[in-house]
DRENSE-955728 format. One line per 3 residues: number of its first residue (from 1); for each residue z, y, x of N, C-alpha, C. Coordinates in steps of 0.02 Angstrom, whole numbers, plus 50000, padded with zeros to 5 digits. Last residue first. Example, Ala and Ser with C-alpha at 12.3 -4.5 7.8 and 13.67 -1.06 7.14 Angstrom:
<recs>
2	50354 49888 50642 50357 49947 50684 50394 50002 50645 | 50390 49716 50660 50390 49775 50615 50390 49835 50660
</recs>
This chain:
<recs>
368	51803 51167 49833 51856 51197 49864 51903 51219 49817 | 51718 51056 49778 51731 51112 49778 51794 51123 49794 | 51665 50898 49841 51701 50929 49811 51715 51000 49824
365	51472 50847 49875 51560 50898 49884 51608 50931 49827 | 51413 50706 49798 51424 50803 49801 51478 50819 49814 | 51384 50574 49787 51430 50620 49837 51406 50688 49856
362	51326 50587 49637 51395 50541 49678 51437 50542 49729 | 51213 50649 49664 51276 50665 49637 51345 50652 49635 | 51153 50567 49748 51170 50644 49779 51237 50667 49700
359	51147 50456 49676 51163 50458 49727 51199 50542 49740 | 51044 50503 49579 51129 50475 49569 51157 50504 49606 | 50945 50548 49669 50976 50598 49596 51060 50576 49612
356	50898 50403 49671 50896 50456 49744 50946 50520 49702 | 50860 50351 49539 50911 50302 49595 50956 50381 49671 | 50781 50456 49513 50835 50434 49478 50882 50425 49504
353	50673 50389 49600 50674 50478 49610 50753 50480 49572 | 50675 50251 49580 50669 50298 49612 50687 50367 49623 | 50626 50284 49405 50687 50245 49438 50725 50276 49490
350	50522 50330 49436 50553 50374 49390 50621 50343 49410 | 50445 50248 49535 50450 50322 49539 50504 50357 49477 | 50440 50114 49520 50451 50133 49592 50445 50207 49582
347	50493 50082 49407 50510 50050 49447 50515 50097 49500 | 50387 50154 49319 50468 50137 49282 50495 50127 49354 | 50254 50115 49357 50294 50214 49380 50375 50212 49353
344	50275 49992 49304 50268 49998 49389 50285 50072 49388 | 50267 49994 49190 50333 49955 49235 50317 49994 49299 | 50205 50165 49145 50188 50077 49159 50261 50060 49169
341	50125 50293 49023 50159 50246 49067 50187 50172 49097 | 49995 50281 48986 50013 50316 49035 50072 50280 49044 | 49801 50241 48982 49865 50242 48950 49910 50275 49008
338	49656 50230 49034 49690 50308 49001 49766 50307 48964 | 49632 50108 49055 49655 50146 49111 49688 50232 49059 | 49680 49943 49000 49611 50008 49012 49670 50066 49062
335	49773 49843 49017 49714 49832 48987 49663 49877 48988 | 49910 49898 49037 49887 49900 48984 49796 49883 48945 | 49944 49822 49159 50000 49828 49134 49963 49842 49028
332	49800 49843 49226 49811 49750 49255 49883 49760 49174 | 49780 49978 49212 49726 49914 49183 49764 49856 49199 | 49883 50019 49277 49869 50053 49206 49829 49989 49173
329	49873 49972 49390 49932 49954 49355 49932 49991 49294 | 49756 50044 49443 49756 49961 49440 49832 49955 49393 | 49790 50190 49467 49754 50134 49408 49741 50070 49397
326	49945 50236 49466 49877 50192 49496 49846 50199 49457 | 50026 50413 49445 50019 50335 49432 49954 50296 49462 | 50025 50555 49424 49986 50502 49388 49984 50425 49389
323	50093 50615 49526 50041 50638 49535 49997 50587 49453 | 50251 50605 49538 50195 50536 49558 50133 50558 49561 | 50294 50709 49520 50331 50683 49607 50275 50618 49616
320	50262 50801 49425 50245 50815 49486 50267 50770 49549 | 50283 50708 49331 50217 50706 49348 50216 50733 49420 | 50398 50682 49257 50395 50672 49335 50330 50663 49356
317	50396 50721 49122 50411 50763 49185 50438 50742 49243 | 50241 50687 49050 50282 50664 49083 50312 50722 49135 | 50143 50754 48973 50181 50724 48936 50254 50712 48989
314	50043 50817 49044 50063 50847 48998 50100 50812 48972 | 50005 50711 49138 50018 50765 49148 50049 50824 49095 | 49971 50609 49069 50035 50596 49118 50077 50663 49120
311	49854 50661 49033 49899 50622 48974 49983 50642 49007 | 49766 50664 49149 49792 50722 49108 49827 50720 49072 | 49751 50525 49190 49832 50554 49248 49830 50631 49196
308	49703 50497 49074 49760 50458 49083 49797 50495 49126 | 49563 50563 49121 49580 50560 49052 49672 50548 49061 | 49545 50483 49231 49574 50546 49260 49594 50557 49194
305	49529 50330 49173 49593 50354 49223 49597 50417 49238 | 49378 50376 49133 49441 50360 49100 49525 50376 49127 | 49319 50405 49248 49338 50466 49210 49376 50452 49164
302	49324 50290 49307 49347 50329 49335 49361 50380 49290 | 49238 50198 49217 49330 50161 49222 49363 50229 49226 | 49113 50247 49255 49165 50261 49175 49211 50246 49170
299	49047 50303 49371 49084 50253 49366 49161 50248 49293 | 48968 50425 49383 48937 50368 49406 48993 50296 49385 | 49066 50535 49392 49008 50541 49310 48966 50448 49326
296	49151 50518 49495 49182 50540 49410 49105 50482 49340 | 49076 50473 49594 49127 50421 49570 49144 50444 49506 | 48973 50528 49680 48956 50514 49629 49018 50490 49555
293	49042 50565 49781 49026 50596 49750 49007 50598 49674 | 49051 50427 49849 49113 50465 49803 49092 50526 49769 | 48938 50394 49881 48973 50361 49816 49012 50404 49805
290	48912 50495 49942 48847 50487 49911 48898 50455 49847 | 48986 50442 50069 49005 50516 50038 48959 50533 49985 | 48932 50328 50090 49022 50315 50047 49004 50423 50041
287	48755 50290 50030 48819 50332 50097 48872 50307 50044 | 48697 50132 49986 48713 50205 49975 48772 50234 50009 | 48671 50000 50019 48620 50031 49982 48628 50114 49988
284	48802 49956 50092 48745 49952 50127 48671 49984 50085 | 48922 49997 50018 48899 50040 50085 48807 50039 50110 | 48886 50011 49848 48883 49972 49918 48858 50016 49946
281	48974 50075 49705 48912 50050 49748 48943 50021 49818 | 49092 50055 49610 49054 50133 49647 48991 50129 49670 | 49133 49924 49550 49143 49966 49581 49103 50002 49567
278	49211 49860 49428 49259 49892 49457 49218 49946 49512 | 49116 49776 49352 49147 49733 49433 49186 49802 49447 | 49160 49799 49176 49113 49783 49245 49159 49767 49306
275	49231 49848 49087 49214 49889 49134 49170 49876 49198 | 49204 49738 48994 49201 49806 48956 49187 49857 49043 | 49229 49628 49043 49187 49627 49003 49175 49703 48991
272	49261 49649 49220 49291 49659 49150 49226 49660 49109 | 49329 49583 49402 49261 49618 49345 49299 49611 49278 | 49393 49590 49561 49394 49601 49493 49342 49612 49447
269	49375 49621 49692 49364 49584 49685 49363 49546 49617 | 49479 49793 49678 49434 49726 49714 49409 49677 49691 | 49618 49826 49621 49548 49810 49562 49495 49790 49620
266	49698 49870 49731 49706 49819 49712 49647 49789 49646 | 49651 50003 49765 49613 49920 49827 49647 49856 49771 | 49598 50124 49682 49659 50056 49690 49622 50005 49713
263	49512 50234 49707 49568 50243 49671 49604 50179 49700 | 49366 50132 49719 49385 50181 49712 49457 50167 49687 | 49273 50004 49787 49311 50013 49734 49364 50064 49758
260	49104 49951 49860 49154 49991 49872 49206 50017 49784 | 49051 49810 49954 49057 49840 49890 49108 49917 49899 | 49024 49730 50069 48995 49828 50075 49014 49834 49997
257	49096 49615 50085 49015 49619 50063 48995 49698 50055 | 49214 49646 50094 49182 49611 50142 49106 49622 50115 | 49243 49826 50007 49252 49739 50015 49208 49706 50082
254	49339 49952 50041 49274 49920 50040 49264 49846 50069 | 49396 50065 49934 49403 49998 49988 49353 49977 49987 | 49435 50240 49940 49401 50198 49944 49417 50128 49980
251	49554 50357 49888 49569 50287 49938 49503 50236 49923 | 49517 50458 49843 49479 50425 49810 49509 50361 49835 | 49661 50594 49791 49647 50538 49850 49582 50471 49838
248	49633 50700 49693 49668 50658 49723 49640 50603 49773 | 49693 50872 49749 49639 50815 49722 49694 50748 49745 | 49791 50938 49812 49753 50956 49740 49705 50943 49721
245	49929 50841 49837 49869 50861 49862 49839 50904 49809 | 50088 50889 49793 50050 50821 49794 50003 50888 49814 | 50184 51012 49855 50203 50947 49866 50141 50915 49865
242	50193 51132 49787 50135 51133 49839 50154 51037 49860 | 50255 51138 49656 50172 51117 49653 50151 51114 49725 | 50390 51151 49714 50355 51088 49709 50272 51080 49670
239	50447 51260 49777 50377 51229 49791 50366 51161 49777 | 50587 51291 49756 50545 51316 49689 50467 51301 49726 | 50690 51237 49821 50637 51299 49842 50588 51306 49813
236	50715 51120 49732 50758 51155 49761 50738 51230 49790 | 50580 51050 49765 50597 51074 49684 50652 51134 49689 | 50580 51014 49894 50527 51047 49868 50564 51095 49793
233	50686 50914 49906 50723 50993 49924 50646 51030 49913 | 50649 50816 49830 50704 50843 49770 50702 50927 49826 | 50539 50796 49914 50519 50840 49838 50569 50860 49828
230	50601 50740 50017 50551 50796 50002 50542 50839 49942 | 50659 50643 49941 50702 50697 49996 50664 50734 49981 | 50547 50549 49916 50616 50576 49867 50646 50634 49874
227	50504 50514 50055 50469 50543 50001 50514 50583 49927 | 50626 50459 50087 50607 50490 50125 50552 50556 50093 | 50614 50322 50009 50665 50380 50014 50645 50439 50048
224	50493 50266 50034 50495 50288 49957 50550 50337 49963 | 50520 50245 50196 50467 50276 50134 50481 50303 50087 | 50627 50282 50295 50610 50247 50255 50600 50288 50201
221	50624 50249 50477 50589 50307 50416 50594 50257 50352 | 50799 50218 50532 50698 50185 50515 50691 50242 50430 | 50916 50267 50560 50845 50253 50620 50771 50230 50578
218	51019 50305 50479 50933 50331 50469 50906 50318 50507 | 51152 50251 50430 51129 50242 50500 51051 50259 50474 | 51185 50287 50282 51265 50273 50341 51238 50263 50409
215	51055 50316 50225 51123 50376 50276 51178 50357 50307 | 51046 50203 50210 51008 50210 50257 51053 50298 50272 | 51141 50139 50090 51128 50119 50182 51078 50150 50215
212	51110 50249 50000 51184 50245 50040 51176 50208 50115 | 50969 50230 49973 50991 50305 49987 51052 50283 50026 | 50993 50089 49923 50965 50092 49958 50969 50160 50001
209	51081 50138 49807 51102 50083 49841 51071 50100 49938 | 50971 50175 49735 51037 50230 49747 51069 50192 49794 | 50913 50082 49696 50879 50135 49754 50946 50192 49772
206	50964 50004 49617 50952 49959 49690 50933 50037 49732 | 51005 50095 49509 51060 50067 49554 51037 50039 49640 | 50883 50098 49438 50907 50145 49491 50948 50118 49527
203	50861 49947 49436 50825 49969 49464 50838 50027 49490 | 50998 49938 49323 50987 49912 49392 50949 49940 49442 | 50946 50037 49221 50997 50048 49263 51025 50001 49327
200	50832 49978 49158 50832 50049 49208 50889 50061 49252 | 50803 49821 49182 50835 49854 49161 50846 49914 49211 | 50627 49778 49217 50702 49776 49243 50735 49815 49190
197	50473 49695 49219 50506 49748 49181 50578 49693 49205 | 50350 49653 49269 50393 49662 49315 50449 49712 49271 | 50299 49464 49227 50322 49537 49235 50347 49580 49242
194	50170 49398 49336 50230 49372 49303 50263 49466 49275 | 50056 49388 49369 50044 49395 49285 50120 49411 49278 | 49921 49383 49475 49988 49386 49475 50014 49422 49390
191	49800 49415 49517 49813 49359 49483 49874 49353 49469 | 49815 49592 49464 49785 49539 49518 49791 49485 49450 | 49981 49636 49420 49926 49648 49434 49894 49590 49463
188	50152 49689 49412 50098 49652 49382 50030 49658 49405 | 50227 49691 49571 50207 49737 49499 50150 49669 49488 | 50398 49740 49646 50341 49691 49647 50303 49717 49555
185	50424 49842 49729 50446 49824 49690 50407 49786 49636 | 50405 49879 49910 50377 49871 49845 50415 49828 49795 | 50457 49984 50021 50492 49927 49983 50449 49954 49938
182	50441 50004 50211 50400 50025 50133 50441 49966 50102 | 50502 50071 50365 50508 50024 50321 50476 50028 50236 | 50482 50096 50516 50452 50122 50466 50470 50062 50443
179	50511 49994 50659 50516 50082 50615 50526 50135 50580 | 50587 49863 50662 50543 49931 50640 50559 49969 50641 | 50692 49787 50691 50657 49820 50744 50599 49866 50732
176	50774 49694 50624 50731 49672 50653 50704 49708 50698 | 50909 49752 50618 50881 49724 50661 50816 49710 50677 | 50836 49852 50512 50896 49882 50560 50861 49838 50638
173	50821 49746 50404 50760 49783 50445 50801 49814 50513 | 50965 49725 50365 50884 49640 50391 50871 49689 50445 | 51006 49827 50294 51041 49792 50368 50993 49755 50404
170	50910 49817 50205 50924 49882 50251 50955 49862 50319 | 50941 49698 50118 50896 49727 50154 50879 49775 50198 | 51074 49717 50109 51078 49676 50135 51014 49684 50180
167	51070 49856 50022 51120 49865 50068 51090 49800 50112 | 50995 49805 49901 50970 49857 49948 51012 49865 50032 | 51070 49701 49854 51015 49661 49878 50981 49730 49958
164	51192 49757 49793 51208 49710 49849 51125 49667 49893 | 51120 49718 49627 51186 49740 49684 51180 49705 49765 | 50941 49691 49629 51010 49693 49605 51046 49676 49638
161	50777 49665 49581 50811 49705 49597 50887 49703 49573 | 50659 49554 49616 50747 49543 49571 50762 49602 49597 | 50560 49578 49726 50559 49526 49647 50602 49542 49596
158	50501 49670 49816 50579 49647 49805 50547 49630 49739 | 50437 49656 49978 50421 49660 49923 50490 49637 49886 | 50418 49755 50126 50444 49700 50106 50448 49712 50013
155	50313 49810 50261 50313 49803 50206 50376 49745 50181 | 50360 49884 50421 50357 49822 50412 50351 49850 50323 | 50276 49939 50591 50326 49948 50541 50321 49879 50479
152	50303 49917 50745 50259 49895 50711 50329 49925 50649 | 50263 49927 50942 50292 49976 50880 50271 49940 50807 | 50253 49821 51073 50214 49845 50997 50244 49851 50956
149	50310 49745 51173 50340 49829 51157 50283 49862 51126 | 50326 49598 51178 50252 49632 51214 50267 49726 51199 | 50444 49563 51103 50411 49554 51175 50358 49588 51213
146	50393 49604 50982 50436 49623 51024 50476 49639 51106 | 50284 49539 50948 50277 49607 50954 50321 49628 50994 | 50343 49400 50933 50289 49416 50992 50264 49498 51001
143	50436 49411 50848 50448 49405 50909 50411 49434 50964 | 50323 49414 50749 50372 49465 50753 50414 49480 50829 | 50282 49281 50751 50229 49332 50765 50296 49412 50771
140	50408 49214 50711 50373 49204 50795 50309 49258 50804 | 50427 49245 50598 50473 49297 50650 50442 49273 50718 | 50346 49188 50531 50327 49276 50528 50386 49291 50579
137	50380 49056 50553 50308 49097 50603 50277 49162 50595 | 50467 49063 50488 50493 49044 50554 50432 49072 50587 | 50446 49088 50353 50471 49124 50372 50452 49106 50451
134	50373 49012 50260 50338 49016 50308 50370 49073 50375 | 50366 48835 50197 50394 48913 50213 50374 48934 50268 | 50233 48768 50123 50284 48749 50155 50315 48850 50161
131	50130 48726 50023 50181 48775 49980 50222 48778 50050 | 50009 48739 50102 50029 48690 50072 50114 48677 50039 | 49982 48875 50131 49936 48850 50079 49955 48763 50064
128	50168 48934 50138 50087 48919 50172 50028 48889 50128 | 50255 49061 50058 50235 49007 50092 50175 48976 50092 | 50341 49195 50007 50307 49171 50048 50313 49110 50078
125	50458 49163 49912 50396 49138 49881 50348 49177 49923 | 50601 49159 50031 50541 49090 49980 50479 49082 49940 | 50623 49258 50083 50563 49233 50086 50546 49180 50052
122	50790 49267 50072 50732 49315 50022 50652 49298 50051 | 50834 49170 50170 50823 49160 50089 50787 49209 50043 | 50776 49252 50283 50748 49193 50257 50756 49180 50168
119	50775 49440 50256 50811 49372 50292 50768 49303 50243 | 50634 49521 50195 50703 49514 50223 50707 49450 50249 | 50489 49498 50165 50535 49521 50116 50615 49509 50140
116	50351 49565 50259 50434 49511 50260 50467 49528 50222 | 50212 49608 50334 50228 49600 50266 50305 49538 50294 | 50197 49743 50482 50212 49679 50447 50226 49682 50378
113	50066 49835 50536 50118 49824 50500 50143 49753 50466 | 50043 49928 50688 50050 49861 50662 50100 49872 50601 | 49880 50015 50745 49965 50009 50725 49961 49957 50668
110	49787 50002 50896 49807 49984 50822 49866 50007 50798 | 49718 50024 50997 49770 50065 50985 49789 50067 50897 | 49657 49908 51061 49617 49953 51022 49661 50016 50982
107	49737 49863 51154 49668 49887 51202 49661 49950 51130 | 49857 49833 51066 49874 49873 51133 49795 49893 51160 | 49808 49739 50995 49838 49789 50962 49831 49857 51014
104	49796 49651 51104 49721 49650 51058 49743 49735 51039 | 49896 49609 51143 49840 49639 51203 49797 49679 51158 | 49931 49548 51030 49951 49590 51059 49955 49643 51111
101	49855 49444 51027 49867 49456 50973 49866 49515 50999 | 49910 49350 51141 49848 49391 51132 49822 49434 51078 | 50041 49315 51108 50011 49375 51157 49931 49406 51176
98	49999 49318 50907 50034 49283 50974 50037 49345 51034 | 50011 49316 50764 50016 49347 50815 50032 49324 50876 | 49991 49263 50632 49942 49214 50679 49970 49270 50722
95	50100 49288 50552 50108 49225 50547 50057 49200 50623 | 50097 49419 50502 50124 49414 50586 50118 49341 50596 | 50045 49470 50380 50083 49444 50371 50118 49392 50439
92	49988 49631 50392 49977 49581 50416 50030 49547 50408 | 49863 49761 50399 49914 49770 50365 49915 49673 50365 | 49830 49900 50539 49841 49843 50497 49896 49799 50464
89	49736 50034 50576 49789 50015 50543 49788 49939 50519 | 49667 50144 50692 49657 50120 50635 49731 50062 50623 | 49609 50304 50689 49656 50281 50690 49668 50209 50650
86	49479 50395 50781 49486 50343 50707 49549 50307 50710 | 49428 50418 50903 49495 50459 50870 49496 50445 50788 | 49336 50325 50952 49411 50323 50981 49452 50365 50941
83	49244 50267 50820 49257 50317 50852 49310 50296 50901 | 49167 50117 50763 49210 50199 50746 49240 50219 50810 | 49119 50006 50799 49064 50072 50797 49114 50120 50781
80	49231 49903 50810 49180 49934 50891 49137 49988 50855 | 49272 49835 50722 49294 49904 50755 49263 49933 50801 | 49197 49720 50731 49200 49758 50648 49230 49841 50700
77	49211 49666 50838 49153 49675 50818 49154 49731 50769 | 49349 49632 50840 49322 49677 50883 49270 49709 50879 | 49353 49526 50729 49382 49598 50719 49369 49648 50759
74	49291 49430 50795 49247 49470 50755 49289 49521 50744 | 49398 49403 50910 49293 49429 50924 49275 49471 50861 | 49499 49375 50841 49510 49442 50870 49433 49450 50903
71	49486 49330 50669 49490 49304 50711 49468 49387 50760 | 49509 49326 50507 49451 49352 50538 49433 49330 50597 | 49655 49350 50504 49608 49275 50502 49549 49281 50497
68	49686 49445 50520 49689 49431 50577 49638 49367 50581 | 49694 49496 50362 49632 49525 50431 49645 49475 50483 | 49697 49409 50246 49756 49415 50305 49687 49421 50359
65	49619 49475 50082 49660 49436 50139 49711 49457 50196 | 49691 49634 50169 49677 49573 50167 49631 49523 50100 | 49631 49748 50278 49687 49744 50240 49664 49691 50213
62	49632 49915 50381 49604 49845 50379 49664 49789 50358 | 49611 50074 50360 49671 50020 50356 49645 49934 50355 | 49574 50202 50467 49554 50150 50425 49604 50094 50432
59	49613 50379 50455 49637 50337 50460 49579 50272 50430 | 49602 50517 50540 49567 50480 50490 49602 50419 50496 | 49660 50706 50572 49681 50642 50589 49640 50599 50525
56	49491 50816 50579 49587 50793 50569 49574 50728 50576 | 49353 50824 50598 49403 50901 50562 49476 50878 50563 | 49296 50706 50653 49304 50759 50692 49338 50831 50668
53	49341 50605 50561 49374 50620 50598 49373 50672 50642 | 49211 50626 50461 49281 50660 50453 49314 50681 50496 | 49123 50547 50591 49123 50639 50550 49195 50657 50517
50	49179 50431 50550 49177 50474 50627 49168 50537 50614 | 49159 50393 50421 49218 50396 50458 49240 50426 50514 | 49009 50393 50400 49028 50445 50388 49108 50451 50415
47	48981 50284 50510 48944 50347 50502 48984 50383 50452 | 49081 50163 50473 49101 50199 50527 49038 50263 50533 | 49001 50105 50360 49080 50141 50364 49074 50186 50419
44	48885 50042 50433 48887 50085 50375 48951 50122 50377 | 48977 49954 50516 48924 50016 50528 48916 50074 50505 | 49025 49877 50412 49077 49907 50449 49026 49989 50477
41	48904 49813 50373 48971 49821 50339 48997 49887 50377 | 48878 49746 50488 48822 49801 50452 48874 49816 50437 | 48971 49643 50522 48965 49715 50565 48927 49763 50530
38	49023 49588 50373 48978 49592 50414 48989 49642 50457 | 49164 49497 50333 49129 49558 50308 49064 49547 50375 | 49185 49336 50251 49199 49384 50305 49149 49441 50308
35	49271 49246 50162 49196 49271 50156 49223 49346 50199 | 49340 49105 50127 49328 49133 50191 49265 49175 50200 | 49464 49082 49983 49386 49079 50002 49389 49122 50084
32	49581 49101 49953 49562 49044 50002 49509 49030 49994 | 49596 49246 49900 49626 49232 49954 49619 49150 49992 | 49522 49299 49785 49483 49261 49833 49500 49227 49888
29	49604 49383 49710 49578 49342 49689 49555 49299 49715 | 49773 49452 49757 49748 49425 49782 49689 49380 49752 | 49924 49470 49724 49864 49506 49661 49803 49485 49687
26	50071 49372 49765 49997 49408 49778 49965 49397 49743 | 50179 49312 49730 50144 49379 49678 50098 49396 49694 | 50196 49187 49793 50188 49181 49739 50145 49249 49699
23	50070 49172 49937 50138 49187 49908 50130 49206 49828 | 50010 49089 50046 50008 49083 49979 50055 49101 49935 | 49919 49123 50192 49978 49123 50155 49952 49115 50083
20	49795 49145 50241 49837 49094 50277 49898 49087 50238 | 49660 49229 50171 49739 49222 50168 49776 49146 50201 | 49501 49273 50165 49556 49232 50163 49603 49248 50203
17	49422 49399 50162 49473 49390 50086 49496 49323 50121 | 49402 49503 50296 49390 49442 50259 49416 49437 50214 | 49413 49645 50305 49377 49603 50337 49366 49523 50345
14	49420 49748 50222 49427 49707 50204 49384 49648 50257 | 49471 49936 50220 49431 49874 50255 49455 49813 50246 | 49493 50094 50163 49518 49995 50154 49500 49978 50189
11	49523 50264 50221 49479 50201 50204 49499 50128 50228 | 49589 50412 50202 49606 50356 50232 49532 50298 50207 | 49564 50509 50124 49609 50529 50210 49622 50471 50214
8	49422 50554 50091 49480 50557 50093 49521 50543 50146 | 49321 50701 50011 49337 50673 50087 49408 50646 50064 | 49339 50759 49889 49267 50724 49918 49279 50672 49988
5	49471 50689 49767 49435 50745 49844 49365 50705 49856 | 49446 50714 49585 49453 50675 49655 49407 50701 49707 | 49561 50792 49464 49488 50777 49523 49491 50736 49576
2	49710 50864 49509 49639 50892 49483 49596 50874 49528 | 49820 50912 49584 49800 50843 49570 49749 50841 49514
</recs>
């Protein structure tokens, strides 16, 4: 985890910044402006995206705003120059899915992910741009996957971590019908100010929690655990340097207007007296393999934050399971980027990895 790769293994797409939703934590700056990306846009992307894809699997994640509200012509438009073996991905709050929705998913071999923070009463601070709720039309777009036999995995964001919340959520997803399940533990950042510091011993508790219901029935991959597993039996067989990559991941996003912001889709649409608009350059003036190249010595936020994952690195001994942390939650938690630890690596990785620890200790065989 030295450096950032030249090639990465995934790319943002932002094919509009408005949002049909108005939920309380979204980091979201532009979400009820309607500024939609261009096909140039996308063009540009899709020349060096197709080349990757011809050495391995590529992924593009088209991410929000709420992509769908783009509408399914122009989203067709935006996807039509990459490749057939471009995998691409979306990340969607199911509110506009219908059956055409779903034809749509099914021609262009999308994979679907929903945003639902569980059963209704844990949705209240998703709701519509006129505060209403908005649960009933994330399960009618949910429905409509179901019906039509589109695989979709689902995001759910947890505010309050505590007793009895991991077990309830685990049961939700079960039914609902994913897959793949991701739990974010909601973080400071964006426009979103509120903050996310827990007491350590809840926050493990909710993940140790979470470890128990999903071994009493494992049908849905679940993320952050799943990732846990790995490493603790990496560390166990003395390979845990081969675990994180040995760069890191540039995860380029690239805004509706061809901007492009390195490291964290969540610094988008962001500027700083001191660091500027956050990005790298534009697709449409300069290649994305031209920007990233450029990204250490071309973009001073960047060499700050690698400054910060070396800090991590020599200080913290769970460097090897996070690799360093974001950088948007270094800058949104401490204001610049070379600091090191946050709420957010408190929450979702030291906790985490903690929460997953207990657990296995808790039911270690008794010795004979």
């Amino acid at each position: 985890m030295r450096g950032i790769a030249p090639v990465p293994s995934y790319v943002v797409m932002q094919p509009t910044t408005l949002c049909n939703l108005d939920c309380a934590y979204c980091y979201l700056p532009l979400r009820s402006a309607d500024r939609r990306m261009p096909v140039s846009v996308a063009a540009a992307v899709a020349g060096p995206v197709n080349d990757w894809s011809r050495h391995g699997r590529f992924s593009v994640v088209w991410h929000g705003g709420e992509p769908l509200a783009a509408g399914r012509e122009h989203l067709a438009a935006l996807l039509a120059p990459f490749d057939d073996r471009v995998e691409h991905h979306v990340q969607t709050n199911a509110t506009l899915i219908d059956d055409a929705w779903c034809d749509f998913f099914a021609e262009h071999q999308m994979r679907v992910s929903v945003s639902v923070d569980g059963p209704r009463e844990r949705n209240g601070e998703r709701v519509t741009r006129g505060g209403r709720p908005s649960y009933d039309r994330i399960m009618a777009g949910v429905e409509a996957l179901r019906r039509n036999d589109v695989a979709f995995s689902a995001l759910c964001v947890v505010s309050r971590p505590e007793p009895g919340l991991a077990t309830e959520l685990y049961d939700y997803f079960l039914d609902l019908g994913c897959d793949v399940l991701g739990i974010n533990i909601e973080e400071t950042e964006g426009v979103n100010t509120r903050l996310n510091a827990h007491p350590a011993e809840v926050v493990s508790g909710f993940w140790a929690e979470l470890v128990a219901a999903w071994r009493r029935d494992p049908r849905i991959h679940l993320r952050e655990i799943e990732w846990s597993l790995r490493y603790a039996a990496a560390v166990l067989d003395g390979a845990e340097d081969d675990v994180l990559p040995r760069h890191l991941d540039p995860i380029p996003t690239v805004g509706y207007d061809g901007s492009v912001v390195l490291l964290s889709p969540e610094l988008a649409g962001f500027s700083d007296s001191e660091y500027g608009d956050f990005t790298s350059g534009n697709v449409l003036e300069t290649r994305l393999p031209d920007i990233l190249a450029g990204a250490t010595t071309g973009t001073p936020w960047v060499a700050e934050f690698l400054a910060g994952v070396e800090a991590c690195r020599s200080r913290c001994p769970y460097f090897g399971f996070c690799g360093g942390g974001h950088a948007a939650n270094r800058y949104f938690e401490h204001g610049r980027f070379d600091g090191t630890e946050t709420n957010h690596c408190r929450n979702s990785k030291i906790r985490l990895l903690e929460g997953v620890l207990d657990h296995a200790r808790d039911h270690e065989p008794t010795p004979a």
